[in-house]
N, C-alpha and C positions, 0 to 999 in steps of 0.2 A: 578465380577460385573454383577449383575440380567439385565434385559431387562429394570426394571424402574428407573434404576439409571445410564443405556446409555442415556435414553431420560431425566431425570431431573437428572443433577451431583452434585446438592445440596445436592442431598438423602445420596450423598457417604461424603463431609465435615461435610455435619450436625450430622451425627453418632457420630464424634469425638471431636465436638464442647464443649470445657470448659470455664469455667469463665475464664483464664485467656488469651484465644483467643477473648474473647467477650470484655474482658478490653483494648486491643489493637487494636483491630478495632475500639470499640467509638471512642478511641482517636484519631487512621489515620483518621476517619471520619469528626469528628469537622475540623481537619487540610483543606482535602478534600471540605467542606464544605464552609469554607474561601475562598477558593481557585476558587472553581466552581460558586459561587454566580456572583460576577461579569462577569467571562467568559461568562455565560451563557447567563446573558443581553446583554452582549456587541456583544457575537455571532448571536443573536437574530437580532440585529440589523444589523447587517452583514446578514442578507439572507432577510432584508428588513421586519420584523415583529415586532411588537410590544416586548418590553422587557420584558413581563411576559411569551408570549411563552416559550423563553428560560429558565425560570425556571420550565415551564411544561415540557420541554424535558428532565429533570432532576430528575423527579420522579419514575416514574413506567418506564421510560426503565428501570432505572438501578437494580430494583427490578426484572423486567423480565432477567434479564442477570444474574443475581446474581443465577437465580432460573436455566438457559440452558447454562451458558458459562461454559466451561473448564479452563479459568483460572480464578487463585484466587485471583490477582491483578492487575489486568486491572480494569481502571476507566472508565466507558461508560458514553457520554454525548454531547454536541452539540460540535464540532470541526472547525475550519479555514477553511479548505479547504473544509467541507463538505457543511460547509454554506454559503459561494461561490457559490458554486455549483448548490445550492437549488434554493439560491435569482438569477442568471443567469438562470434557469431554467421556474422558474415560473414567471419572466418578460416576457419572452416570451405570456404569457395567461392572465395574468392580471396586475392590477398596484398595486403595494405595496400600504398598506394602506388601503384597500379596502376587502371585505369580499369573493371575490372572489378569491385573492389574498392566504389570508390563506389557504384558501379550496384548493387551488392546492398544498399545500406546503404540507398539513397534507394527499392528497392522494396519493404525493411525499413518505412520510415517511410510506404509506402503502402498494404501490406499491413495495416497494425497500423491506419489513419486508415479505411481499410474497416472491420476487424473492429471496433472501437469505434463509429462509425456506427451498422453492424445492430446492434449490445449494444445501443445506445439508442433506436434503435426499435422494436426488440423488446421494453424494458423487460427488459432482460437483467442491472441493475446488481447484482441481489443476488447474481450468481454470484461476486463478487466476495470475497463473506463466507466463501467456499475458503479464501481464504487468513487463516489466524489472526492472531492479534498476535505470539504466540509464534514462528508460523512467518515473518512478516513481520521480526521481531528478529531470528530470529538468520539470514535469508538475510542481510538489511541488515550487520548485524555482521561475516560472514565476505565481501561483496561489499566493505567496506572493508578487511578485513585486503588482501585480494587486490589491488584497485585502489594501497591504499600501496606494497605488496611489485611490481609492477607496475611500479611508477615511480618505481622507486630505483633501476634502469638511466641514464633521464636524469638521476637526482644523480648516481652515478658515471662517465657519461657513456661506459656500455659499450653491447654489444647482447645482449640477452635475450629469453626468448620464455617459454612456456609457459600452458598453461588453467587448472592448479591449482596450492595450494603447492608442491609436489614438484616439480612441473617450474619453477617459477619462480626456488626456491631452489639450483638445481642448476644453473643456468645460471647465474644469479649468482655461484654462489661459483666455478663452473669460468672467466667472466671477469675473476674479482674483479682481478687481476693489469696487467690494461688499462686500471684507474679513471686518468682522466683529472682530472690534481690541480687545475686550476684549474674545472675544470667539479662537483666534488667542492665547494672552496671555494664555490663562487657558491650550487651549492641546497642547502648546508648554511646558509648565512647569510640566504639567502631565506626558509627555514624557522623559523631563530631572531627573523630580522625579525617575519614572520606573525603569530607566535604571542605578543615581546612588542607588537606594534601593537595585537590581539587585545584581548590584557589589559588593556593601560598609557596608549593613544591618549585613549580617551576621558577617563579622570582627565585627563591631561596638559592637554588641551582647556578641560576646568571650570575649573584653576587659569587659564590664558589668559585668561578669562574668558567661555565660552562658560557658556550653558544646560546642563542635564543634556541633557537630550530634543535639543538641537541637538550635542553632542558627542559623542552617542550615535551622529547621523544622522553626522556626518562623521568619525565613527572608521572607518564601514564603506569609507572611500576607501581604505584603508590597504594592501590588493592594489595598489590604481595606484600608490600609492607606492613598492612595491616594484619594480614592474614599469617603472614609469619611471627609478627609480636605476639598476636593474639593465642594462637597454637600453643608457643613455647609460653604462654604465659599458663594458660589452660596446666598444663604437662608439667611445671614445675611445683606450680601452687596445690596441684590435685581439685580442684574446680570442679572436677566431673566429678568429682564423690561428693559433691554438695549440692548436687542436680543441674549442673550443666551440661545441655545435652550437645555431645560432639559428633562427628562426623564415625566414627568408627572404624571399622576395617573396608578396606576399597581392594577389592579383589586386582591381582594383579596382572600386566601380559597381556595379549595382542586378546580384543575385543570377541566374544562367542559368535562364529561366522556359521546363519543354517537362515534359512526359506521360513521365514518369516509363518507362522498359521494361518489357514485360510481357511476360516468358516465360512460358507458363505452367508450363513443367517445373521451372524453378527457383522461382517463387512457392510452387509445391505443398511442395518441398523447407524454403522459407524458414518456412512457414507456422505449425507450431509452434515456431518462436524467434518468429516476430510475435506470437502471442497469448501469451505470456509475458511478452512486454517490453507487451503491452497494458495486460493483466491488473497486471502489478506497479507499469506507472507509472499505470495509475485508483487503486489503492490508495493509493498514496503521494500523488497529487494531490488525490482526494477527503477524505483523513484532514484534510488543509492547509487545504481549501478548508471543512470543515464546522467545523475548529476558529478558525476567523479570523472565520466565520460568525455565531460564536455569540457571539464580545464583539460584534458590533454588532446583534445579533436578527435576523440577515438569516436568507434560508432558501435550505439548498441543493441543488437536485435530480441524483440522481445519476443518474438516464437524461440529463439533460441534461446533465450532466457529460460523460458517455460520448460526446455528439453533438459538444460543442466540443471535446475533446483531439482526438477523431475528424480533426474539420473541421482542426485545428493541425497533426495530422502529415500530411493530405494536403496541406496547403499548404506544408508544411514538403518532401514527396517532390517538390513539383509546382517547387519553387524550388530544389532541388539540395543539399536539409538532408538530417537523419537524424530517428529517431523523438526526439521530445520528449515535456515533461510538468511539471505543477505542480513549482514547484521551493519546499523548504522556506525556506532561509534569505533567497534574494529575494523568495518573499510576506512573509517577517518586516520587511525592510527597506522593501519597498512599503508596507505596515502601520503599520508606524511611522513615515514618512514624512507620512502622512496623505491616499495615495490614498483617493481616494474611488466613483470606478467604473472599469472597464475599459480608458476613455480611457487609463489610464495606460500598459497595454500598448503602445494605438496611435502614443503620444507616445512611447514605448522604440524603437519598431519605428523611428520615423524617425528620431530619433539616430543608430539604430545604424549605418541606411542613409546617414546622412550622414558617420557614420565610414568606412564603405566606399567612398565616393564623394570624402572628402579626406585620410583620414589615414592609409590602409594603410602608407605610405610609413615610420611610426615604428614598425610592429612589425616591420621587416626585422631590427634589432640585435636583438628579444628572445629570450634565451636560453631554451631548451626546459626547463633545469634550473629554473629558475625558476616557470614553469609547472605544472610535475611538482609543484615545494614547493606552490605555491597548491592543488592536488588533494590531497597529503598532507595536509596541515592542514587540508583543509574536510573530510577522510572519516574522517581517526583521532576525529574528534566523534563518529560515528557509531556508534566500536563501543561495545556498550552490556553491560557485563559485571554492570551494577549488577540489571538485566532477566533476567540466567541466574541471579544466585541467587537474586531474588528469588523467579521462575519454582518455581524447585526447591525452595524454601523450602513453595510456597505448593502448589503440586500437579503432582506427578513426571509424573503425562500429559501433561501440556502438556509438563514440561522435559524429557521425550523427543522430543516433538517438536519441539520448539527446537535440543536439543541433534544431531537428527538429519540437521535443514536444517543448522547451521551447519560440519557436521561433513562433510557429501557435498557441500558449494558446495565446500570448501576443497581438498580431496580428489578431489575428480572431476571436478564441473563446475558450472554456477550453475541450466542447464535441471534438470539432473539432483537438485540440492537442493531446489527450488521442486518438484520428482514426488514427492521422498521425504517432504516435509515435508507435504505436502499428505494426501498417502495415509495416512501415518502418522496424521496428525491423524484421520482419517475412519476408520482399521482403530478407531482407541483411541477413538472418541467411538460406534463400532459396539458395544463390546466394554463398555465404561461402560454403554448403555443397555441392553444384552442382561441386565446385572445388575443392576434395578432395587429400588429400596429398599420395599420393603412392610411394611407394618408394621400391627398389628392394634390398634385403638384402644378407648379406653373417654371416657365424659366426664368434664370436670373437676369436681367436686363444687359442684353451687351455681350452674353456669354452662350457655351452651349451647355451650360449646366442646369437642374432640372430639381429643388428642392419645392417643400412642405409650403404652401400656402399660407400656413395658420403661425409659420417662423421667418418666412421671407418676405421681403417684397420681390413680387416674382409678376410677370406677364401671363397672362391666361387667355384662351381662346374660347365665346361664349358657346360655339356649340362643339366643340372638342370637351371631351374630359378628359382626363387620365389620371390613375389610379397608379402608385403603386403601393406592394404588398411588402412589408420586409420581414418576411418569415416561410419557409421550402411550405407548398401547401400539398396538406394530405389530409386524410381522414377525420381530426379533429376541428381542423377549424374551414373546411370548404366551404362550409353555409355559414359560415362568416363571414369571406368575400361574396358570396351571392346575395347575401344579404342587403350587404353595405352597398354593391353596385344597383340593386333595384333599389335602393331608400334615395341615392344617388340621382337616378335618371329622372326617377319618381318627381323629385323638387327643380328639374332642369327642363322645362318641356322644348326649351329651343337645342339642346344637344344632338347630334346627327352621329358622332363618331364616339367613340371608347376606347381610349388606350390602354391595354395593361401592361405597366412598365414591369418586368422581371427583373430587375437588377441585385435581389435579392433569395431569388428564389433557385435554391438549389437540387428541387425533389420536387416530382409534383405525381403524386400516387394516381391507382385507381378511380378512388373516389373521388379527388380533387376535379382529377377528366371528368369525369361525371359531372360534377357540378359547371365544368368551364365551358361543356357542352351545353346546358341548362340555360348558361348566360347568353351565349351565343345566341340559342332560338330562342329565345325570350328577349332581348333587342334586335332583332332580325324579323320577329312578328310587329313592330314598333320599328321599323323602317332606322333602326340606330345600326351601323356596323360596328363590332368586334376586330381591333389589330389590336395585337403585341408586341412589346419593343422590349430589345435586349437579354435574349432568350439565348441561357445559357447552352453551349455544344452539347455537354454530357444530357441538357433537361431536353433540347432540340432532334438530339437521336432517339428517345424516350416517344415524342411527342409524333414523328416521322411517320405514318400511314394510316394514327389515328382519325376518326371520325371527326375531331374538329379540326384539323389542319384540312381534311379535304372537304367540311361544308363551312369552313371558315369566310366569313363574308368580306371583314377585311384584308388586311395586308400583318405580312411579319418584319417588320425595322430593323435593322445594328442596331440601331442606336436612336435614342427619344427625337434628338436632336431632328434627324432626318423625318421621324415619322411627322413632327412636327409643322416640317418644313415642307412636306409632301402633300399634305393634309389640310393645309393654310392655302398652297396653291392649287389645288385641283380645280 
């Protein structure tokens, strides 16, 4: 692979690119297509923007991703949680509705399409691995509670506001009083629609006589369904002159292309909400993109990842979108569908642009309750309660820090859960290695293998000890092997030798030298020598012209076995 086809990966599919790959993308496309049209409003309205945004987020990113992403079935486009995130964001600076409003949301999605960029030429992807699974669950888990409770203003067809439960519920139930009964009717039955189309569509289809695999593909129409019943119901009945509020006029035609505004006093202010919504939608994108990857043995690079979402959301600020990102359930559908490379995005992009250019006109009737339902039912999949006890089940560090993100999104705020949940993961995984597992070995009888005293019957030598450590030592826990080895010798007065088995340790810092230097002259004044066994290359290159390799008293082993053997006979 040349230098211009590390930086555009298109250069490398489009080589190989045939009719009968281009005949299977249109068609995951159209499917795709279906699928994203509604989302896309409806996500729109979810970050507090107008509904035709959302289908300019739908355009040239996903052409920009198609042209810099590494995989080739990942569907890019506005997402749940990212636009959550947005619309909590840019409340902060202005008020929805308002043209100042947009302008923060679109230098949102320019700020975040920069800082993704440098992540990936920097090779910056592993900062990524911050954020846990645990902590990833439960912000995901409580950004859904919040997003439903959210949007069950436009089922009751009140007005609400608030950042977290408490303020969301409180407004609610102080307008509960103004629920608007026919708008209450419409996204309650939208809802029960969803969820049995969800279920029931595809059987219903197989009896018809459809394929599984093709009743599967056209179950996923079953939003348009809704949303077209809904519409033409709205439009006939006249609903909207009884206060139900609809979607309106959706400006039509190719998306307002101009350089996004750059303040720089407000970029500064925006900056950490941009790398949040960065940070969480590479997470969620990259997870999608490596797991889609791997039923077809493709390979996926996450700098290069970082370049094309990058490249998405400045195209997405440069066309009057918001930040976007890998979306799970439409690379499922794309997937299934039987995309085959990128194309597909670019063949989505121009539907969608051709829906902009003749069919605005049919989402004037569609009712906002409606929309709200297709959000509720795509995020309550999300909360994942089966993950918190498992979590707790399996190891309570993690389910504090699960239970700490999901507990301060709900409660406070979503920036503020993605700090706690992060920190927290990093204080307890500080605080885990600061108390590392040591344990003093003997060998197994008859073998050259070398386990735990205190779990085998194992062979020992009365004035050999050895020690190993199973945790990289550095800065937190060093005087905790210096510790453990003087309390060691201290109860062993006939001991002569000290093995430290490495077989574990992958890292051994500044400070750790420091301490292993410490041990050394401190059994070495005590006539005990100092060898290590099983010292890793990468930790051994590290260790090569320091002060304890050259006033090291004893000896460096392959392997225990020998040191063992060496040290028994001298």
């Amino acid at each position: 692979m040349n230098r211009l086809e590390r930086i555009i990966p298109a250069i490398t599919w489009l080589k190989e690119y045939n009719r009968h790959d281009m005949q299977t993308d249109m068609m995951a496309s159209i499917i795709v297509t279906i699928m994203l049209i509604p989302q896309s409003l409806a996500y729109a309205m979810l970050a507090g923007l107008p509904p035709a945004v959302g289908l300019y987020a739908s355009i040239l990113p996903l052409i920009a991703y198609a042209l810099f992403g590494s995989s080739r079935t990942l569907a890019v486009g506005p997402v749940a949680v990212v636009s959550m995130m947005t619309g909590t964001a840019a409340l902060q600076f202005a008020a929805p509705g308002t043209p100042e409003y947009l302008t923060v949301t679109i230098m949102l999605a320019a700020i975040s399409g920069i800082f993704l960029v440098l992540m990936g030429l920097l090779k910056l992807g592993f900062l990524a691995s911050l954020l846990s699974h645990p902590v990833i669950s439960g912000f995901i888990s409580a950004s859904a509670i919040l997003i439903a409770l959210g949007q069950m203003k436009h089922i009751l067809g009140v007005s609400a506001s608030g950042h977290n439960l408490i303020e969301m519920g409180e407004t609610l139930l102080h307008n509960l009083e103004n629920t608007n009964l026919a708008t209450l009717v419409l996204g309650i039955t939208a809802m029960v629609a969803l969820v049995v189309l969800r279920k029931h569509l595809a059987n219903w289809l197989i009896k018809l006589g459809l394929t599984k695999p093709q009743a599967q593909l056209a179950s996923k129409a079953g939003p348009v369904m809704v949303v077209v019943v809904s519409t033409l119901s709205v439009a006939l009945f006249g609903l909207d002159s009884i206060g139900v509020k609809v979607v309106g006029a959706v400006p039509g035609g190719f998306p307002p292309l101009a350089l996004p505004t750059m303040d720089f006093e407000l970029a500064t202010s925006l900056l950490p909400a941009a790398v949040l919504i960065s940070i969480v939608g590479f997470v969620e994108s990259v997870s999608v993109a490596q797991s889609f990857a791997a039923k077809r043995r493709q390979k996926i690079d996450p700098n290069q990842e970082l370049v094309g979402l990058g490249a998405a959301n400045l195209s997405s600020a440069f066309s009057g979108g918001f930040p976007v990102t890998g979306g799970f359930s439409r690379s499922v559908v794309s997937f299934d569908a039987g995309a085959k490379t990128p194309m597909t995005g670019v063949f989505t992009a121009v539907l969608i642009l051709l829906t902009l250019s003749f069919l605005t006109g049919a989402f004037y009737f569609l009712p906002k309750a409606v929309l709200a339902a297709t959000i509720i039912v795509a995020v309550v999949q999300l909360i994942d309660f089966k993950t918190i006890v498992h979590t707790w089940h399996y190891s309570k560090q993690d389910s504090a820090a699960l239970l700490a993100t999901l507990v301060t999104v709900l409660f406070v705020g979503v920036e503020a859960g993605i700090i706690t949940g992060v920190s927290l993961s990093l204080v307890l995984f500080l605080w885990h290695t600061s108390r590392p597992h040591i344990a003093v070995v003997g060998r197994v009888p008859g073998t050259e293998h070398f386990r735990n005293v205190e779990r085998f019957e194992v062979e020992t030598q009365p004035n050999i000890l050895t020690v190993r450590i199973d945790e990289s030592l550095y800065f937190v826990n060093a005087r905790v092997l210096e510790d453990r080895i003087n309390s060691l010798v201290a109860e062993r007065k006939e001991i002569t030798d000290v093995i430290l088995m490495c077989t574990a340790v992958n890292m051994i810092d500044a400070s750790a030298l420091e301490s292993l230097e410490t041990i050394a002259d401190r059994l070495h004044s005590v006539g005990i020598k100092l060898h290590l066994s099983e010292v890793k290359g990468p930790v051994m290159d590290k260790l090569k012209g320091s002060a304890l390799i050259a006033h090291l008293t004893g000896q460096i082993f392959l392997t225990q076995h020998q040191a063992i053997d060496t040290l028994t006979h001298k």
